[in-house]
FISE-853420 format. One record per residue (C-alpha): residue number from 1; y, x, z; residue in one letter. Coordinates in nm, 3 decimals, padded with zeros to 5 digits. Example, Ala and Ser with C-alpha at 12.3 -4.5 7.8 and 13.67 -1.06 7.14 Angstrom:
2
+-----+---------+---------+---------+-----+
:   n :      yy :      xx :      zz : res :
+-----+---------+---------+---------+-----+
:   1 : -00.450 :  01.230 :  00.780 :   A :
:   2 : -00.106 :  01.367 :  00.714 :   S :
+-----+---------+---------+---------+-----+
END
This chain:
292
+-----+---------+---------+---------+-----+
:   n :      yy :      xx :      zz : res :
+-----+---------+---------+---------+-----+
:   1 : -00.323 : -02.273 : -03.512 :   X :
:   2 : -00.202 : -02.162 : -03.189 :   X :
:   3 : -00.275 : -01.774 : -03.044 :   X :
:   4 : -00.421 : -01.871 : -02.654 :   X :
:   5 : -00.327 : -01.475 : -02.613 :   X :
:   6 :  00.005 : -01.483 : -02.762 :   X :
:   7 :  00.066 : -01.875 : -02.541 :   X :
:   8 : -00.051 : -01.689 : -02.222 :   X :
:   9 :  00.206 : -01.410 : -02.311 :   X :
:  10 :  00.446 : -01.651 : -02.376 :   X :
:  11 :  00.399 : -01.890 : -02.003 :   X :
:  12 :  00.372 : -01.560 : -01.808 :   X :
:  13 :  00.753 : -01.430 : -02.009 :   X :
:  14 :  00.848 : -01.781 : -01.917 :   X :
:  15 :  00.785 : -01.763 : -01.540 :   X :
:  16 :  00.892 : -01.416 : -01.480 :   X :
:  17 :  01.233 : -01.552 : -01.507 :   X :
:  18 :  01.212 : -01.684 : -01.190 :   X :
:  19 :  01.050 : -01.411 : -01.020 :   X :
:  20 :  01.378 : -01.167 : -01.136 :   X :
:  21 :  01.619 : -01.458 : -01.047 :   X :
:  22 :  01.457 : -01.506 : -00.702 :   X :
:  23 :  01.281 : -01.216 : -00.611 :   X :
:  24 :  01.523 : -00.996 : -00.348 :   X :
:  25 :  01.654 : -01.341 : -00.218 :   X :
:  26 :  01.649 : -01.447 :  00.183 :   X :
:  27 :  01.336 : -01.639 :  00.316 :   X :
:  28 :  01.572 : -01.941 :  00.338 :   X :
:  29 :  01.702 : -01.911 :  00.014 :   X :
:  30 :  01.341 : -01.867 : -00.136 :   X :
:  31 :  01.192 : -02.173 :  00.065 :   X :
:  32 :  00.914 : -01.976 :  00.255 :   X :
:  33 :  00.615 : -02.155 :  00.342 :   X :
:  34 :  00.273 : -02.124 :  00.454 :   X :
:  35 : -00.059 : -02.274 :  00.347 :   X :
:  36 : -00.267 : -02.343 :  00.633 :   X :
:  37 : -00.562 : -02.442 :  00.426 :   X :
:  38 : -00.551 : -02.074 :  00.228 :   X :
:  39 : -00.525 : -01.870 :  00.550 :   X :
:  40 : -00.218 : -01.902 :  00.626 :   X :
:  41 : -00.056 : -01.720 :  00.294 :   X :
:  42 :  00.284 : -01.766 :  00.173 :   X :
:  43 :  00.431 : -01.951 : -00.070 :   X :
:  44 :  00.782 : -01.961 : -00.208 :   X :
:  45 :  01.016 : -02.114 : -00.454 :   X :
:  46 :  00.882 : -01.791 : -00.715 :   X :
:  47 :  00.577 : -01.899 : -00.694 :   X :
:  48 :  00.641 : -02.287 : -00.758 :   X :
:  49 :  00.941 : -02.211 : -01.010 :   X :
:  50 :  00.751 : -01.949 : -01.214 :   X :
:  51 :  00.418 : -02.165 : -01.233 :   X :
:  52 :  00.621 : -02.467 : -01.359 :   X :
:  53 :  00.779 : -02.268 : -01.588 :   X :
:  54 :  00.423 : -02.137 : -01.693 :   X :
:  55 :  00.249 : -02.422 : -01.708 :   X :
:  56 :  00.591 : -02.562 : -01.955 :   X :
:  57 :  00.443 : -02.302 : -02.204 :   X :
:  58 :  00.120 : -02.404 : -02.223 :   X :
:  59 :  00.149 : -02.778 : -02.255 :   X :
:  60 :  00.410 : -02.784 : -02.532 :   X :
:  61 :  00.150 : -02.626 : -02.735 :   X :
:  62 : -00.054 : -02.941 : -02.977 :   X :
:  63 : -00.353 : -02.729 : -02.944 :   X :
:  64 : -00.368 : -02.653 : -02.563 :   X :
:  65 : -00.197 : -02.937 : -02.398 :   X :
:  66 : -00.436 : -03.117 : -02.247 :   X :
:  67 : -00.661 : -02.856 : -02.135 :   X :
:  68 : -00.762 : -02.735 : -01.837 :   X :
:  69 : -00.543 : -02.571 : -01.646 :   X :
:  70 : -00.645 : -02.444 : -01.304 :   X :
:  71 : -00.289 : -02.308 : -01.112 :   X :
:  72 : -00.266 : -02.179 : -00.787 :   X :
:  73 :  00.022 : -02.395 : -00.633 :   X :
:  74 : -00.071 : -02.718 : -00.842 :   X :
:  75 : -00.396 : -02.721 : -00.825 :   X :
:  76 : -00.602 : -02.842 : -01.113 :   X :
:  77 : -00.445 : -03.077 : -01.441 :   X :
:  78 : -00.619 : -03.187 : -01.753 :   X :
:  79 : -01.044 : -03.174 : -01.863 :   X :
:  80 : -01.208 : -02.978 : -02.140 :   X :
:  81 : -01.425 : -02.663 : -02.182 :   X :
:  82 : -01.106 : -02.429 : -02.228 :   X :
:  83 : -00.982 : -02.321 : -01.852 :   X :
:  84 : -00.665 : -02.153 : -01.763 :   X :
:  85 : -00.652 : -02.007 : -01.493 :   X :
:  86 : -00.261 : -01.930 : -01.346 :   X :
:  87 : -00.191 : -01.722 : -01.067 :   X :
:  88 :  00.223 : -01.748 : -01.099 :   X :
:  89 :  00.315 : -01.495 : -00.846 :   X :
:  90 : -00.001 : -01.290 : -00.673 :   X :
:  91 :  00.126 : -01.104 : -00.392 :   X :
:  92 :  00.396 : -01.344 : -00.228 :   X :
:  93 :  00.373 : -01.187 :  00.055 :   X :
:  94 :  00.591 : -00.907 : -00.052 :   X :
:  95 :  00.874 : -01.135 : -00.130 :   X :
:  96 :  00.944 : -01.152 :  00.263 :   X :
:  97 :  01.007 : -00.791 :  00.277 :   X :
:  98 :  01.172 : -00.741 : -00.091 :   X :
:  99 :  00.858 : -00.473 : -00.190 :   X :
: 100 :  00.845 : -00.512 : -00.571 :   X :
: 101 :  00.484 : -00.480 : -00.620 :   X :
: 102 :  00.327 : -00.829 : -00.733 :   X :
: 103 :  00.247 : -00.922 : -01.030 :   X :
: 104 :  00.126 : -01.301 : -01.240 :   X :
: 105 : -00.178 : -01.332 : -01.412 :   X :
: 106 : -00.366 : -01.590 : -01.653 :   X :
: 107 : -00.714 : -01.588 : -01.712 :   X :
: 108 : -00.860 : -01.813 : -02.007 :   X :
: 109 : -01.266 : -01.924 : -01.948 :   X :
: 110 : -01.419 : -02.121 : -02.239 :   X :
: 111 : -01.762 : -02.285 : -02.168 :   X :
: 112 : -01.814 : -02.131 : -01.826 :   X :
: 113 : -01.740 : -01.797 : -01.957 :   X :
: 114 : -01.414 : -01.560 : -01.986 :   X :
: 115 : -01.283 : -01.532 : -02.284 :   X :
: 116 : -00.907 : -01.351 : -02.214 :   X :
: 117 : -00.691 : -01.237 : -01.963 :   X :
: 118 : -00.257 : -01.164 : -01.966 :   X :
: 119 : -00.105 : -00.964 : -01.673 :   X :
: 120 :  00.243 : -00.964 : -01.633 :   X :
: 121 :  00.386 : -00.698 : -01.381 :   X :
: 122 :  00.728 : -00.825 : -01.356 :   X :
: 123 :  00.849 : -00.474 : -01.177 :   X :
: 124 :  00.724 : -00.245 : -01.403 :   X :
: 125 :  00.811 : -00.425 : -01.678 :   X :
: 126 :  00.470 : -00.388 : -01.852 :   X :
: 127 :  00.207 : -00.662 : -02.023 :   X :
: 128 : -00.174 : -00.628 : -02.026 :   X :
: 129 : -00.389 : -00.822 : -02.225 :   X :
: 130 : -00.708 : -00.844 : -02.319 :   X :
: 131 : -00.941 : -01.071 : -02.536 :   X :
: 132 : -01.327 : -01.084 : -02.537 :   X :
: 133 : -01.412 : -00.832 : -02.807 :   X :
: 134 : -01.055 : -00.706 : -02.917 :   X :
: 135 : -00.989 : -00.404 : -02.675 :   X :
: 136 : -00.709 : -00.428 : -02.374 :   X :
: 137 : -00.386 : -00.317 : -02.408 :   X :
: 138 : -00.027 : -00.294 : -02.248 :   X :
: 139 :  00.321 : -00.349 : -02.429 :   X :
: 140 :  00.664 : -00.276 : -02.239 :   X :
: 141 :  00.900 : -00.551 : -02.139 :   X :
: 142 :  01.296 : -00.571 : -02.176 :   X :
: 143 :  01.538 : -00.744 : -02.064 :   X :
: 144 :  01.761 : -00.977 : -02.286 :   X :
: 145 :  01.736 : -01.268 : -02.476 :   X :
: 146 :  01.948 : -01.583 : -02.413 :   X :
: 147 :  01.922 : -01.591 : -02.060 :   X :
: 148 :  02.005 : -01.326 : -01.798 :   X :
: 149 :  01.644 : -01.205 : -01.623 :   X :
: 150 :  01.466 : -01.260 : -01.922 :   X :
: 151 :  01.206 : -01.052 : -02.096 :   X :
: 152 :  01.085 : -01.014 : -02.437 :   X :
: 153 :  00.793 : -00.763 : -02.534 :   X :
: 154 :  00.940 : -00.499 : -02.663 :   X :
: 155 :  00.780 : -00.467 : -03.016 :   X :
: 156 :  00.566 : -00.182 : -03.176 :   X :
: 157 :  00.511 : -00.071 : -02.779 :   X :
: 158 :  00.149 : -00.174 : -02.759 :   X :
: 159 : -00.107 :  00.092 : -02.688 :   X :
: 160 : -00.518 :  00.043 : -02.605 :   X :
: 161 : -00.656 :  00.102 : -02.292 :   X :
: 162 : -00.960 :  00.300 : -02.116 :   X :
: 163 : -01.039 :  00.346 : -01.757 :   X :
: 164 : -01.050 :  00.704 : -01.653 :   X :
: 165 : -01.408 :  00.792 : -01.695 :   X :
: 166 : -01.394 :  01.141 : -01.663 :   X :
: 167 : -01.384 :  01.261 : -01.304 :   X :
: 168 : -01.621 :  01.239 : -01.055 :   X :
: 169 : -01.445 :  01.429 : -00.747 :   X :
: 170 : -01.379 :  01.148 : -00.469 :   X :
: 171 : -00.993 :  01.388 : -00.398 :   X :
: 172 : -00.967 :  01.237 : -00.743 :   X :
: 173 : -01.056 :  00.884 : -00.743 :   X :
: 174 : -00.871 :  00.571 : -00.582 :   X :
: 175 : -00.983 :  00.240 : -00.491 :   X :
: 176 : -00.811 : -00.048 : -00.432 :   X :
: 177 : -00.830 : -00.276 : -00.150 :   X :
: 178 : -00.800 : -00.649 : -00.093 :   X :
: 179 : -00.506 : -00.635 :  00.148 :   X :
: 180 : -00.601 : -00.923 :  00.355 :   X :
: 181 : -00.718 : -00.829 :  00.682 :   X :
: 182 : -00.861 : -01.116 :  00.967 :   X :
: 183 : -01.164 : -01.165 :  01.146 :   X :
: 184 : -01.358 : -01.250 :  00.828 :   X :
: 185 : -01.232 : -00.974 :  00.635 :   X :
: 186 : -01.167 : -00.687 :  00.852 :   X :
: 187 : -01.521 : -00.559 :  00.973 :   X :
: 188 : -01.656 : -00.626 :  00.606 :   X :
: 189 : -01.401 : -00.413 :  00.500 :   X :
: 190 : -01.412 : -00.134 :  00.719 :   X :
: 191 : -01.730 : -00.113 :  00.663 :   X :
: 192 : -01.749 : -00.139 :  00.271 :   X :
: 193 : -01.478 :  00.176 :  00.334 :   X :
: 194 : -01.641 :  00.395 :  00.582 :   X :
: 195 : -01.994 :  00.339 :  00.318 :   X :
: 196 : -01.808 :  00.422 :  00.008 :   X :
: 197 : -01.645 :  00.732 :  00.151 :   X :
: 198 : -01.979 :  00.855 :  00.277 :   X :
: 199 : -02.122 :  00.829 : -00.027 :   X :
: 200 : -01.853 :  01.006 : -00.189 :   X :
: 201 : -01.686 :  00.773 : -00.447 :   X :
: 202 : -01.327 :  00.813 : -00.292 :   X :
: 203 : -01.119 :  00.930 : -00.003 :   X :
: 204 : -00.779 :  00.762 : -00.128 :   X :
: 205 : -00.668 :  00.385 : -00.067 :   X :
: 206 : -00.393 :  00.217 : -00.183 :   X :
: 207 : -00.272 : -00.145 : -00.149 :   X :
: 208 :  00.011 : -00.351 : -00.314 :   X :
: 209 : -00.081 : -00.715 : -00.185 :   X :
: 210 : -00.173 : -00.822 : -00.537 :   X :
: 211 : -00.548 : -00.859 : -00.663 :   X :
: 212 : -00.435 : -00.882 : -01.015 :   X :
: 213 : -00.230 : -00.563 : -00.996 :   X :
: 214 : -00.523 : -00.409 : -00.903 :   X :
: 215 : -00.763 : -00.517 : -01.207 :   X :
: 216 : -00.459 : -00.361 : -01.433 :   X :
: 217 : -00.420 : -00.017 : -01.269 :   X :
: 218 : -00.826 :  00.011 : -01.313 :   X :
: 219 : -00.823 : -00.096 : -01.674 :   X :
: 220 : -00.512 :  00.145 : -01.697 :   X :
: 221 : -00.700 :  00.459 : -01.550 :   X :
: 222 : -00.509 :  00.470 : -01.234 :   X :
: 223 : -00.782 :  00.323 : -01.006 :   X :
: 224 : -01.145 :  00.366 : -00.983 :   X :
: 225 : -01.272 :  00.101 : -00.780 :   X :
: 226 : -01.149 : -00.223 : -00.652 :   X :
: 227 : -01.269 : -00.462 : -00.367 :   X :
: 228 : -01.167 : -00.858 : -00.352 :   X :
: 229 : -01.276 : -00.968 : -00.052 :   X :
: 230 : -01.005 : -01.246 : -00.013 :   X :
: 231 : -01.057 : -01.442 : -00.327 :   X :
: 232 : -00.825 : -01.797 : -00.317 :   X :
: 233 : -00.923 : -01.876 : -00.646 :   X :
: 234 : -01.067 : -01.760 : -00.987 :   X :
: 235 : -00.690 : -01.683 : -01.061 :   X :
: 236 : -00.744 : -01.368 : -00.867 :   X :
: 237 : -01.041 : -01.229 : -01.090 :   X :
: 238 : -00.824 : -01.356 : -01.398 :   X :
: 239 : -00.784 : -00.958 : -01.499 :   X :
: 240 : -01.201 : -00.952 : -01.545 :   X :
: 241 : -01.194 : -00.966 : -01.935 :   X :
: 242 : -00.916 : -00.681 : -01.935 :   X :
: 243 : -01.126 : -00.446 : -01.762 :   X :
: 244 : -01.426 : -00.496 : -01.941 :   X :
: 245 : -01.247 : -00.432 : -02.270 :   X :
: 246 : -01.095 : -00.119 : -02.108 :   X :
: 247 : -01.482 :  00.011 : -02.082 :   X :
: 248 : -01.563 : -00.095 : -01.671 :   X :
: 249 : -01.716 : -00.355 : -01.509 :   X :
: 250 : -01.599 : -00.623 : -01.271 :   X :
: 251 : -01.878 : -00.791 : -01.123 :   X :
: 252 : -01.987 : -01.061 : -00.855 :   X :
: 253 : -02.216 : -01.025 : -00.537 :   X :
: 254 : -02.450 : -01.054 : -00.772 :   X :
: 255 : -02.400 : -00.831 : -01.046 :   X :
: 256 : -02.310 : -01.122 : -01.262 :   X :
: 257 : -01.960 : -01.128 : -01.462 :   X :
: 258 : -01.717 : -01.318 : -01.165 :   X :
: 259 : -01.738 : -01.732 : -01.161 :   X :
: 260 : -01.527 : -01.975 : -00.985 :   X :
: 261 : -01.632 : -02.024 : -00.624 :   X :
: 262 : -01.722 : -01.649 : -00.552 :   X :
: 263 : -01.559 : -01.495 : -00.284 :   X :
: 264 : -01.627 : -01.106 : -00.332 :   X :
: 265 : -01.568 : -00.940 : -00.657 :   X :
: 266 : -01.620 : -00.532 : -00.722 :   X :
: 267 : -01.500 : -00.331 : -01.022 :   X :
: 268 : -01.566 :  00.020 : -01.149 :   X :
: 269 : -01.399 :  00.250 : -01.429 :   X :
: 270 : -01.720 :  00.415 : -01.456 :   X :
: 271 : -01.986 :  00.149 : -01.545 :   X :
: 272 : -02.274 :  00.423 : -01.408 :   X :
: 273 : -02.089 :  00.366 : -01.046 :   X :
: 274 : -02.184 : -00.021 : -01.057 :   X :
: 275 : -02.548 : -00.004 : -00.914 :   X :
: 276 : -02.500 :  00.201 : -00.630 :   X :
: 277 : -02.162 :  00.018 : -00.534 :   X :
: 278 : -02.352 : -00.321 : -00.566 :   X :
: 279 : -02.577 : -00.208 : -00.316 :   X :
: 280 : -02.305 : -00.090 : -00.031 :   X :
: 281 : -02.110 : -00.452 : -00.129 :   X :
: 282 : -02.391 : -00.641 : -00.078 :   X :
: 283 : -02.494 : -00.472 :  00.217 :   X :
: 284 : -02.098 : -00.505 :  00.389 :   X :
: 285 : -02.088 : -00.904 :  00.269 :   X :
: 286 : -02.427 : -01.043 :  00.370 :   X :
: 287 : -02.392 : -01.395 :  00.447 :   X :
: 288 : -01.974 : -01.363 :  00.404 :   X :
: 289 : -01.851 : -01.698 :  00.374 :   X :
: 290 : -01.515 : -01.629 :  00.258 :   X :
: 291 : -01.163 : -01.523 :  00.444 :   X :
: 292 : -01.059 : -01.824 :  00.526 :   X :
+-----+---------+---------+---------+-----+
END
């Protein structure tokens, strides 16, 4: 019987051969694009090589092939109660200006609920995974194999992983913000900013372009706090199950565990943060319809 983690390990070491073949590449020779209907955000030959190459993985498996699968450039394939959710290359946008900071992600729902999520940062060569009730962790990648580009995970590199919990200085705490700014987002954002910092959860902010990179670095203790606020699909809260196993909480508008069709999504190290940072969210995204 098939391992979903160990599949979704196995798709996302698939596709990151294409983001290490491509990645560094011209616009022209990457086939830049943009997707009016999504804001006008980029998409390239990484993103449709890798999730090909992904989505490969997953349907060669008996067990999985006719599942679900929800993907970010193909849209949606297959019917059941499983769901995979593949983001292939989150953070395109960096491709134009060669900044190695995105990441791919795969989150697994079952019933309506998640169950799993894999995190591949192709850049720092590290894997995070997660499954309901079995703790997150990160392995290291290397390079080799049969094909140039390729990774493996290395083995006996696992360790578990706990958001920082310990600190409650805001000189000492980082959040990390949705890096999509328009007319929908920006005010909303400013705002959920200038009302965190006054209430003295943070006074550093970092962004990378990638959603999913930031669900990792606060499962991982190096982030405190992170805003969605441009959400394209559920692919972009796909790291929810790894922070809850690392001891936080990633939650809705509502409080409620993430679901598809939300368009703002919080998360907290510190679970006793989650109340009050509800209530400046929900105050900053009254009525938000979304960033498109």
């Amino acid at each position: 019987m098939a391992d979903k983690l160990e599949v979704a390990k196995k798709a996302l070491l698939a596709g990151s051969y294409h983001v290490r073949a491509l990645f560094g590449k011209t616009m022209s020779e990457i086939g830049g694009e943009y997707k009016s209907k999504d804001g006008d955000t980029p998409r390239t030959l990484i993103d449709t090589h890798a999730e090909a190459a992904i989505l490969k993985v997953i349907r060669s498996e008996p067990e999985f092939k006719n599942d679900l699968i929800n993907a970010e450039e193909s849209g949606e394939s297959g019917s059941g109660k499983r769901v995979w959710y593949v983001d292939p290359f989150d953070g395109t946008s960096n491709a134009q200006i060669k900044l190695p900071m995105s990441t791919m992600g795969i989150g697994i729902s079952e019933n309506g609920e998640p169950v799993a999520s894999v995190i591949l940062n192709p850049f720092e060569e590290r894997l995070f995974y997660a499954e309901k009730g079995s703790g997150a962790f990160v392995s290291r990648l290397v390079l080799g194999g049969l094909l140039p580009n390729s990774y493996y995970e290395k083995p006996n590199s696992e360790f578990s992983l706990n958001t920082d919990r310990i600190s409650d200085s805001a000189k000492e705490r980082f959040a990390w913000i949705d890096s999509m700014f328009n007319a929908n987002t920006t005010p909303r954002k400013l705002e959920w900013i200038a009302r965190m910092q006054e209430a003295g959860f943070f006074q550093n902010v970092r962004m990378t372009g990638s959603n999913i990179d930031y669900s990792s670095k606060v499962a991982e203790g190096r982030g405190h706090f992170q805003l969605t606020d441009a959400v394209g699909g559920y692919y972009d809260l796909c790291g929810c199950i790894l922070i809850e196993q690392a001891r936080g909480r990633m939650v809705n508008i509502r409080g409620e565990r993430p679901k598809p069709g939300d368009q703002v999504a919080i998360a907290v190290a510190n679970p006793r943060d989650l109340d009050a940072v509800l209530k400046i969210t929900e105050k900053c995204y009254k009525d938000y319809k979304g960033f498109r």
